[in-house]
N, C-alpha and C positions, 0 to 999 in steps of 0.2 A: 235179170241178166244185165250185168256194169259193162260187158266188156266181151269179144267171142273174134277168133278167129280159126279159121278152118282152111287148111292148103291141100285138095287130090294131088296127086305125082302121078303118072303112070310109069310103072314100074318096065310091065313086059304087056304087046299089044299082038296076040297070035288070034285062036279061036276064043282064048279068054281074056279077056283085060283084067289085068292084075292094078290097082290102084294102093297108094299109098297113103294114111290120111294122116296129118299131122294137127294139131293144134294148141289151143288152151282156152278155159272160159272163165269169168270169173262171177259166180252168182251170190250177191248179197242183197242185206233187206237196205242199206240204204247206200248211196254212192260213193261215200268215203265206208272202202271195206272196212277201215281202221274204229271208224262208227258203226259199223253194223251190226247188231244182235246174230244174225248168223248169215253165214256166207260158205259157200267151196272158191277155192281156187284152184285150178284142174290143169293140168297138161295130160295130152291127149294123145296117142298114136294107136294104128290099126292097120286094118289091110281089107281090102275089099276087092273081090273078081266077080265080073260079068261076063257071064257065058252069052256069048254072040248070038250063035245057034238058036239057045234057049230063051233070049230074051230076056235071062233074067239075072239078079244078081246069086250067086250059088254059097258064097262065100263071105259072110263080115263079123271080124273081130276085132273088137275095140278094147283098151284100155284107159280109163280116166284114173289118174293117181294125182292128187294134191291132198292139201291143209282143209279140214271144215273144224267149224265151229258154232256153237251155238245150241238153245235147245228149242222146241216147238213142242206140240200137242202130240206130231208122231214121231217124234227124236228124243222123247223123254230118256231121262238118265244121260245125256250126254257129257263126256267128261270134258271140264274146265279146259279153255283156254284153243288154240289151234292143234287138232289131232291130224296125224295123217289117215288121209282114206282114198281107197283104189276099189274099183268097180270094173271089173270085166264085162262085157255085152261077146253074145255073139245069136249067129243067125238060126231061129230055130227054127227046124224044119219042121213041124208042126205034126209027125208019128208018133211023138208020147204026151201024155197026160200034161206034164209039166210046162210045156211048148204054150197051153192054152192056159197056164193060169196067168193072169194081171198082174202087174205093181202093186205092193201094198198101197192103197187107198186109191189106187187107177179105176175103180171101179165106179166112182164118183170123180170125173174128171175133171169137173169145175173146180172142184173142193180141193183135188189134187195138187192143181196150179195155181188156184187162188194166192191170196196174201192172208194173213194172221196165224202163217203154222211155222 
């Protein structure tokens, strides 16, 4: 991680708080992204509500959309040069199968985050 920033907003503050998330990050293997074998650079928006009552958050959808590039051990095939790529997140509420399966290779979480991929 070369670089991250992150701003909540509260949007509307009743039984729910409704937040607003804005950012951008930028992850490459060395610190001139321009040197880097691979890197994302991301801008970020979302929305996240915390139900009062419930104590919990009910609600979070994100969207990461920037340039990656690069290839690794689990990115094989990647196409030459800065491609664009957007990743949606949202909150799963853990009723279906899908809810519980991991990131590909989140299963080995060292390995995950490590370096050499």
């Amino acid at each position: 991680m070369r670089s991250r920033k992150l701003t909540l907003t509260v949007v509307e503050a009743t039984s729910v708080v409704r937040l607003r998330l804005e950012g951008s990050a930028l992850l490459a293997t060395k610190a001139d992204p321009k040197e880097a074998e691979r890197g994302y650079d991301v801008s970020l928006l979302g929305s996240i509500d915390y139900d009062r009552g419930k104590k919990a958050i009910v609600r979070f959808d994100l969207v990461a959309l920037g340039d990656h590039w690069g290839e690794s051990r689990l990115t094989r095939g990647a196409r030459p040069g800065r491609t664009p790529l957007g990743v949606a997140f949202e909150l799963a509420r853990g009723d279906q199968a899908a809810d519980r399966v991991p990131p590909q290779a989140a299963r080995n979480f060292q390995e995950y985050l490590g370096r050499g991929h």
